[in-house]
Gaussian input, Z-matrix of N, CA and C with variables (Angstrom, degrees):
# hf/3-21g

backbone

0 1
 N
 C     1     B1
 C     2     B2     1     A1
 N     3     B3     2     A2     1     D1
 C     4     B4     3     A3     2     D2
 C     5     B5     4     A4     3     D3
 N     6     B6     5     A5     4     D4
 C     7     B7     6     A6     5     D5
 C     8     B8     7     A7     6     D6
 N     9     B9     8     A8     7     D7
 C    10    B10     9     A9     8     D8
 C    11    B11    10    A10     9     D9
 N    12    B12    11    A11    10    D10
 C    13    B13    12    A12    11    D11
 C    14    B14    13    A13    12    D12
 N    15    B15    14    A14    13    D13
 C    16    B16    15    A15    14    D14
 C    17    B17    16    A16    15    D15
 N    18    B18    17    A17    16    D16
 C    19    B19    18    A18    17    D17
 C    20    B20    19    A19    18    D18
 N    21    B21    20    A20    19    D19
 C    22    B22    21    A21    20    D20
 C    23    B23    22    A22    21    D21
 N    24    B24    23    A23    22    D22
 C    25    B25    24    A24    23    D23
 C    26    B26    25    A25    24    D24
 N    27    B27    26    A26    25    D25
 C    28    B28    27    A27    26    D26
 C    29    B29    28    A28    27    D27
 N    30    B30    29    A29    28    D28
 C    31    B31    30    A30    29    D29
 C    32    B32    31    A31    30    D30
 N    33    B33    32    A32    31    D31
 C    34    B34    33    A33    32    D32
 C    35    B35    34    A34    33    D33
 N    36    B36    35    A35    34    D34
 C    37    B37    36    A36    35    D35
 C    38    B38    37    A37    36    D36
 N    39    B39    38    A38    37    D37
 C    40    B40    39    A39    38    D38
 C    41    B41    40    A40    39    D39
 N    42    B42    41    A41    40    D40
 C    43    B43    42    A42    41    D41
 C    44    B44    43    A43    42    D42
 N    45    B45    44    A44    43    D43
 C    46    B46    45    A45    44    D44
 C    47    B47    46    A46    45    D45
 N    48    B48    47    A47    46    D46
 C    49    B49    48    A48    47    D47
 C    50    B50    49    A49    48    D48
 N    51    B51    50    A50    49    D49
 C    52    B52    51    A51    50    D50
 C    53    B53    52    A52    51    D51
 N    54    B54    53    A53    52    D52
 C    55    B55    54    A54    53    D53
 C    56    B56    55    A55    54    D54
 N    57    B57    56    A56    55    D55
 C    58    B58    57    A57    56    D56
 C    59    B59    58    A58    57    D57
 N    60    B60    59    A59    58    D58
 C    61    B61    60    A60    59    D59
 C    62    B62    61    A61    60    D60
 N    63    B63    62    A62    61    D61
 C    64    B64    63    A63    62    D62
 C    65    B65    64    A64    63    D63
 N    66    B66    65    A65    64    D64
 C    67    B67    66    A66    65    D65
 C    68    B68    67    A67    66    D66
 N    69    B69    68    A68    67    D67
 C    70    B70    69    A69    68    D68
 C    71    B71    70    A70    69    D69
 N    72    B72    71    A71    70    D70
 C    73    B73    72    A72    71    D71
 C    74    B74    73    A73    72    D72
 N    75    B75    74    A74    73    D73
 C    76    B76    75    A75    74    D74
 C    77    B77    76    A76    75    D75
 N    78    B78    77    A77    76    D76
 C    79    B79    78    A78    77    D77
 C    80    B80    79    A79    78    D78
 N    81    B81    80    A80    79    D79
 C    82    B82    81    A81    80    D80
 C    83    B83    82    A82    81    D81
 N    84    B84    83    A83    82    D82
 C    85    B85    84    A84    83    D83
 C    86    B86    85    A85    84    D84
 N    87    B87    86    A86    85    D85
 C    88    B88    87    A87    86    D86
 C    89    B89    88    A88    87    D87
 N    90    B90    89    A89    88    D88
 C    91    B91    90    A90    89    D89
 C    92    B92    91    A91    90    D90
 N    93    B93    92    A92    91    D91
 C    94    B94    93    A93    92    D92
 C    95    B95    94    A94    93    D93
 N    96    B96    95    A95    94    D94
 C    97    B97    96    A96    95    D95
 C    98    B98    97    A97    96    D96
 N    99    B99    98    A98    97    D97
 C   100   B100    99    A99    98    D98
 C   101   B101   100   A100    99    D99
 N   102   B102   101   A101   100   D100
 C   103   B103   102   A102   101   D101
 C   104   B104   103   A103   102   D102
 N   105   B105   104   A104   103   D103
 C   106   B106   105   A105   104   D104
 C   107   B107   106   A106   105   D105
 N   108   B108   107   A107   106   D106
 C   109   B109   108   A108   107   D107
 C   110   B110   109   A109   108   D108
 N   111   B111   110   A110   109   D109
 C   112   B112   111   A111   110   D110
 C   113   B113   112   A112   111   D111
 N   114   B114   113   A113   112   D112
 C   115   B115   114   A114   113   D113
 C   116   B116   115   A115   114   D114
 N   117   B117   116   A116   115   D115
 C   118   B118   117   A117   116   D116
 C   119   B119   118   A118   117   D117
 N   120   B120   119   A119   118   D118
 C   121   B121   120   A120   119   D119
 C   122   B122   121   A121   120   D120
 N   123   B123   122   A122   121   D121
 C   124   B124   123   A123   122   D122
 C   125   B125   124   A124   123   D123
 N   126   B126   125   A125   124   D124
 C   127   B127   126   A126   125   D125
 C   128   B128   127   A127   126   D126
 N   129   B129   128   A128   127   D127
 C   130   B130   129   A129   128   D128
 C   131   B131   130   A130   129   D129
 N   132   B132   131   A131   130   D130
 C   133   B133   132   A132   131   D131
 C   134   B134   133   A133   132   D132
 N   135   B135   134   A134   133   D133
 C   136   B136   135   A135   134   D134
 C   137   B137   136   A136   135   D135
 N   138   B138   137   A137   136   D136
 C   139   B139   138   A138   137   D137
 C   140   B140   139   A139   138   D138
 N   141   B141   140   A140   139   D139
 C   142   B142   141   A141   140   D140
 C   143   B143   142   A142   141   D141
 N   144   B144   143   A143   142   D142
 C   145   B145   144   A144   143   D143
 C   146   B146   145   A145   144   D144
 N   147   B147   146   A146   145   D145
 C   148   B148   147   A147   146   D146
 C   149   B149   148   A148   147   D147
 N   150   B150   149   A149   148   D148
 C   151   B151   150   A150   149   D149
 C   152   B152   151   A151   150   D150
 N   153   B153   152   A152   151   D151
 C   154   B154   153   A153   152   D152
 C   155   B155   154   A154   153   D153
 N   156   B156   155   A155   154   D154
 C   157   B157   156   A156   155   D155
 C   158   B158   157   A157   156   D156
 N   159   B159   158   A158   157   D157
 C   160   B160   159   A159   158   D158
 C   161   B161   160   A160   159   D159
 N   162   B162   161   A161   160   D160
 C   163   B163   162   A162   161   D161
 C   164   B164   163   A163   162   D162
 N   165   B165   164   A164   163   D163
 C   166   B166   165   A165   164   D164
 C   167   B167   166   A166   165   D165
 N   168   B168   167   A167   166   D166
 C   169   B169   168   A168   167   D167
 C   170   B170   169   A169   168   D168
 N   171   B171   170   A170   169   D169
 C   172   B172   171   A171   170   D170
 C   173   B173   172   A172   171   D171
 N   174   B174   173   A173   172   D172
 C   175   B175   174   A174   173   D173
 C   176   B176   175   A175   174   D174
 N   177   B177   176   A176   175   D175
 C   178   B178   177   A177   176   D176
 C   179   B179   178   A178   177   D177
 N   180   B180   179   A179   178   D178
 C   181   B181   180   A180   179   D179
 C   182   B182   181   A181   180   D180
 N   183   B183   182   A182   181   D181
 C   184   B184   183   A183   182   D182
 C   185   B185   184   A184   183   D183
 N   186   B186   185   A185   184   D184
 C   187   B187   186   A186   185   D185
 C   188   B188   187   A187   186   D186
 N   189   B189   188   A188   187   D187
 C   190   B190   189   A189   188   D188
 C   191   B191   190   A190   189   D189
 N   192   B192   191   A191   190   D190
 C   193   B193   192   A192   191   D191
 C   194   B194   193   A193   192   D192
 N   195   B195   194   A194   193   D193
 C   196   B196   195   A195   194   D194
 C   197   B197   196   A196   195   D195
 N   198   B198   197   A197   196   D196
 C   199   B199   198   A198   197   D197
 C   200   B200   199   A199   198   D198

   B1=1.4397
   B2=1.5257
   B3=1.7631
   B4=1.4857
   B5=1.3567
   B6=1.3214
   B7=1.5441
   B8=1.9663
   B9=1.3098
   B10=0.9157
   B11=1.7549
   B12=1.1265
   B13=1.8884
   B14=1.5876
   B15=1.4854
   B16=1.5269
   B17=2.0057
   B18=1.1464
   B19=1.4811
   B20=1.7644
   B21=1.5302
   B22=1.3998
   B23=1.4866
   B24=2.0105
   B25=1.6929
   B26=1.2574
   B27=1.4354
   B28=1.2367
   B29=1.6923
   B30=1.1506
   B31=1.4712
   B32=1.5094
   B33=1.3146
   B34=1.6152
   B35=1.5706
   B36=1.3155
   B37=1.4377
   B38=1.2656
   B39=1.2695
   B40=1.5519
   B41=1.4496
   B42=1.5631
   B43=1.2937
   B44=1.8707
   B45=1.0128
   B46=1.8673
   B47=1.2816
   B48=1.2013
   B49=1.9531
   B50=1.7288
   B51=1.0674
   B52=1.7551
   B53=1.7611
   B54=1.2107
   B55=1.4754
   B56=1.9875
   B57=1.3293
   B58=1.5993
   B59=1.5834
   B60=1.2664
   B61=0.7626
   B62=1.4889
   B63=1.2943
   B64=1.2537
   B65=1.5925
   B66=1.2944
   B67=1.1706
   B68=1.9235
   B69=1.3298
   B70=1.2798
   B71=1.7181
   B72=1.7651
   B73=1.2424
   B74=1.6135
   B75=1.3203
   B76=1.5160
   B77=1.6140
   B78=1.1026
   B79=1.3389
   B80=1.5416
   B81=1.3451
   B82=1.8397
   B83=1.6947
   B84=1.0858
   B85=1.5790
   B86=1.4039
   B87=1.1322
   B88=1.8490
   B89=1.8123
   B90=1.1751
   B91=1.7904
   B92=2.1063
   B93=1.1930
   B94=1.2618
   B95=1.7012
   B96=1.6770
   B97=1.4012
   B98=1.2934
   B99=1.9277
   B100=1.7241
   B101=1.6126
   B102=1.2633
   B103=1.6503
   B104=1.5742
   B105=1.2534
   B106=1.0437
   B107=1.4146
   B108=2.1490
   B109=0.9266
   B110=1.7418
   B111=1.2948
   B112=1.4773
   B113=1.6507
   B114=1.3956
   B115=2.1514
   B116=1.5083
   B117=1.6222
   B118=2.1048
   B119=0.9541
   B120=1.6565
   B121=1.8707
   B122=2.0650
   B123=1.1022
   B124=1.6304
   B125=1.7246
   B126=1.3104
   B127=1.3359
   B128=1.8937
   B129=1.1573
   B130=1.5295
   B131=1.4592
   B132=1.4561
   B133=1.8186
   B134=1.1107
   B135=1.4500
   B136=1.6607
   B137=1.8302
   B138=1.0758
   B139=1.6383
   B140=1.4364
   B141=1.1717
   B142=1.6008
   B143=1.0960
   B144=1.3929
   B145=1.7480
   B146=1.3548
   B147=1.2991
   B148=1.2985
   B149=1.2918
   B150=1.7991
   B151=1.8498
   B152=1.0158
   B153=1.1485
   B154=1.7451
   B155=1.4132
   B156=1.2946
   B157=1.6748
   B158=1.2903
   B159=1.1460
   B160=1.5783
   B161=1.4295
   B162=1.3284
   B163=1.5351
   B164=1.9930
   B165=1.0239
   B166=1.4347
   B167=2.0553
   B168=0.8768
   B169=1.5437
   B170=1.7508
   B171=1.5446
   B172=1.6613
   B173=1.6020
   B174=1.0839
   B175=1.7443
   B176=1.5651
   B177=1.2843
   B178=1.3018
   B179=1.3344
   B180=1.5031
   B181=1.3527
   B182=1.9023
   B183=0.9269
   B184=1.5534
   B185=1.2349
   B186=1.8625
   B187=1.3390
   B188=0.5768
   B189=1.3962
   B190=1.8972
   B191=1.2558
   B192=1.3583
   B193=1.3010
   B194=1.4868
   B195=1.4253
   B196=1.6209
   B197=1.6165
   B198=1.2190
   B199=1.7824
   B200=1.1802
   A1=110.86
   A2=107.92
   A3=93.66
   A4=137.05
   A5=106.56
   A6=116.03
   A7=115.94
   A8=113.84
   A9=132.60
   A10=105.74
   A11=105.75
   A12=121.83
   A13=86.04
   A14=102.97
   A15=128.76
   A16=105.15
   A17=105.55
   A18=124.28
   A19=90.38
   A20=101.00
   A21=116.86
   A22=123.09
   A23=110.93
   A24=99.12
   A25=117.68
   A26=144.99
   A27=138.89
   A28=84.99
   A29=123.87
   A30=130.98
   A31=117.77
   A32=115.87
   A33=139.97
   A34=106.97
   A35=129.47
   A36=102.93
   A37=100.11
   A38=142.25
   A39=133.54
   A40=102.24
   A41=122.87
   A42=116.42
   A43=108.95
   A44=108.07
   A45=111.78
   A46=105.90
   A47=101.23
   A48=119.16
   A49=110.88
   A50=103.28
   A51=102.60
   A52=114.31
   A53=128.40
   A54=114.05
   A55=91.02
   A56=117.36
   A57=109.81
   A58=98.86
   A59=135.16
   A60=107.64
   A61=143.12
   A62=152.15
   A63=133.32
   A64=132.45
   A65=111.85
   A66=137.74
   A67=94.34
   A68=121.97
   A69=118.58
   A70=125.67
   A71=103.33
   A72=116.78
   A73=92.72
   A74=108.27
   A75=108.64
   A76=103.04
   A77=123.43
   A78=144.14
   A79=98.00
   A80=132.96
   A81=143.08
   A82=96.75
   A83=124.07
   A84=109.60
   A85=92.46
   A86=137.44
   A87=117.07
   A88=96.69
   A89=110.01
   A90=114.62
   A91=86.81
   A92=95.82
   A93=107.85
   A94=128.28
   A95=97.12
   A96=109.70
   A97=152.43
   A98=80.25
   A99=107.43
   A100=114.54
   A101=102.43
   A102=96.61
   A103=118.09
   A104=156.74
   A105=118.19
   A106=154.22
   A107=100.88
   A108=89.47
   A109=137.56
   A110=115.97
   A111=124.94
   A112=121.65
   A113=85.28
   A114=73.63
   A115=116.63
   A116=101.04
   A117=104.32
   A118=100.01
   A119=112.91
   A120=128.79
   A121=96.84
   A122=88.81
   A123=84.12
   A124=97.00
   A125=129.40
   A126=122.07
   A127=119.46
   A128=98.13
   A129=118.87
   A130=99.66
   A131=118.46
   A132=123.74
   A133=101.33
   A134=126.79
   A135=129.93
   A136=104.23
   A137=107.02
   A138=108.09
   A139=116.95
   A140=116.72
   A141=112.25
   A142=120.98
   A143=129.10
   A144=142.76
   A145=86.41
   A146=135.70
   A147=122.04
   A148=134.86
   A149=103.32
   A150=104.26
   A151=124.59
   A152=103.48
   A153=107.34
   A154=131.57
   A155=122.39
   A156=124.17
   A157=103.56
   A158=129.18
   A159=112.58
   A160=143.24
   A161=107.00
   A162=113.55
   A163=94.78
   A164=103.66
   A165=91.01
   A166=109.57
   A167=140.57
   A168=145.48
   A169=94.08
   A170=105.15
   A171=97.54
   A172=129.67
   A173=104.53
   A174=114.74
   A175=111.85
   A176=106.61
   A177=124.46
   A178=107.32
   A179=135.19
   A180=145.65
   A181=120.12
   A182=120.77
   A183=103.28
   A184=133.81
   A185=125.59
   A186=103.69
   A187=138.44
   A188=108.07
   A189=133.57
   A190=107.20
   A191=107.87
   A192=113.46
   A193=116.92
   A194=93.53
   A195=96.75
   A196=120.02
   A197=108.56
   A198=130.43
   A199=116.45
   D1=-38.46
   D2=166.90
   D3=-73.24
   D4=-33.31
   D5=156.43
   D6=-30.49
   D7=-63.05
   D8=-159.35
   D9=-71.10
   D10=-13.91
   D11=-164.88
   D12=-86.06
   D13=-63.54
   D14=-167.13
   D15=-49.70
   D16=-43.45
   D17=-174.63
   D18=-57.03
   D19=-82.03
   D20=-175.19
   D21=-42.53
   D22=-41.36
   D23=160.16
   D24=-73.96
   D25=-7.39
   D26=-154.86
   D27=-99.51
   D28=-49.08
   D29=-167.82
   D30=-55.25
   D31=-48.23
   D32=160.75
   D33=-64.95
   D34=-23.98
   D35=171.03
   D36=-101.11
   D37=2.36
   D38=173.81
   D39=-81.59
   D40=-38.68
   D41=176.86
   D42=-72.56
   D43=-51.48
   D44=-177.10
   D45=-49.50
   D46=-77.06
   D47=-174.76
   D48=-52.21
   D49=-14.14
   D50=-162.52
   D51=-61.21
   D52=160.28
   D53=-146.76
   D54=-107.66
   D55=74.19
   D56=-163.65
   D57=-97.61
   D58=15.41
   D59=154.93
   D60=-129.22
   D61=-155.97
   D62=-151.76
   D63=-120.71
   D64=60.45
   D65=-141.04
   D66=-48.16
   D67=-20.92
   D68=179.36
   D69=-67.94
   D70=-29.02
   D71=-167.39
   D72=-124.58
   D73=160.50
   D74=163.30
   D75=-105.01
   D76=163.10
   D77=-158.58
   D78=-68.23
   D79=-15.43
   D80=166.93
   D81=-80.10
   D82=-57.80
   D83=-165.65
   D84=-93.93
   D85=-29.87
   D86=165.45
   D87=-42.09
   D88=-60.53
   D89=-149.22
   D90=-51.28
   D91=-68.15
   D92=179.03
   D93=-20.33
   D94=-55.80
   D95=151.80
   D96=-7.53
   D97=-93.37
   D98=146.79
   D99=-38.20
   D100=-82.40
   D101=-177.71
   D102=-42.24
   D103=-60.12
   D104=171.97
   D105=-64.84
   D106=-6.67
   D107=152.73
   D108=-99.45
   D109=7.84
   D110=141.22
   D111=-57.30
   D112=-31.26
   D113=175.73
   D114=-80.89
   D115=-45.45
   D116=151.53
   D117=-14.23
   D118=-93.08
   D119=-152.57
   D120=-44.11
   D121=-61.63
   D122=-155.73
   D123=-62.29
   D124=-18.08
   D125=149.84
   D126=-37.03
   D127=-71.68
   D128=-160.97
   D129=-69.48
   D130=-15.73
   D131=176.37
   D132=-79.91
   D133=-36.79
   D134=-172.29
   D135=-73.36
   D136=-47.48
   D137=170.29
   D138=-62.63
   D139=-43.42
   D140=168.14
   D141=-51.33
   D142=-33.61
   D143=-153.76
   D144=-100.82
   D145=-74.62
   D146=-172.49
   D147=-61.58
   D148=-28.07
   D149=140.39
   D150=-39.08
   D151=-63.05
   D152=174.27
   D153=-58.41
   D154=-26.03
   D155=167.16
   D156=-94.53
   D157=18.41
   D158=-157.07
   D159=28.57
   D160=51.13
   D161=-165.14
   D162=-90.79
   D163=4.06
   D164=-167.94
   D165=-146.86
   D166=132.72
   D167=-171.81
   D168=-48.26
   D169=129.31
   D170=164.90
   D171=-61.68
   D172=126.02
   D173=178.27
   D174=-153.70
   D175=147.89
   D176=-179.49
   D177=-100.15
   D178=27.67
   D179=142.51
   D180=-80.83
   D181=127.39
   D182=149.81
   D183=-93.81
   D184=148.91
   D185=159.10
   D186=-118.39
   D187=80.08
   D188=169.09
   D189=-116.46
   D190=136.80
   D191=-177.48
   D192=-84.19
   D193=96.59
   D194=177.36
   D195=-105.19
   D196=139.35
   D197=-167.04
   D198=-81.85

C-alpha cells in the first residue's frame, strides 16, 4: 500500500511540477508563433487545392508572402 501511495505521489508531482513551459518565449510570442505557422500551413493547403483543381498555371512558386 505504501509502494502504491509513493507511485501515485511521485506520478502527480511529475504531472504538477513538470517544467511545460517555455522559458525562451513568453506565452504572447509563443501564441504569435503558432499563428504564423498555421497561417504557412493553411497557405501551402490553398496552393495544393488549387494545384489540384487547376484553378491556377503550374509553378513551383507560391503567392503567399512568405518571410
Amino acid at each position: 500500500m505504501k509502494a502504491l501511495l509513493a507511485v501515485l505521489v511521485l506520478a502527480c508531482a511529475m504531472v504538477l511540477v513538470g517544467g511545460c513551459a517555455t522559458p525562451a518565449y513568453s506565452s504572447r510570442e509563443r501564441g504569435l508563433l503558432i499563428s504564423r505557422a498555421w497561417g504557412y500551413e493553411w497557405a501551402q493547403i490553398q496552393d495544393d487545392v488549387d494545384s489540384a483543381l487547376l484553378l491556377r498555371p503550374p509553378s513551383e512558386l507560391t503567392m503567399w508572402d512568405v518571410r
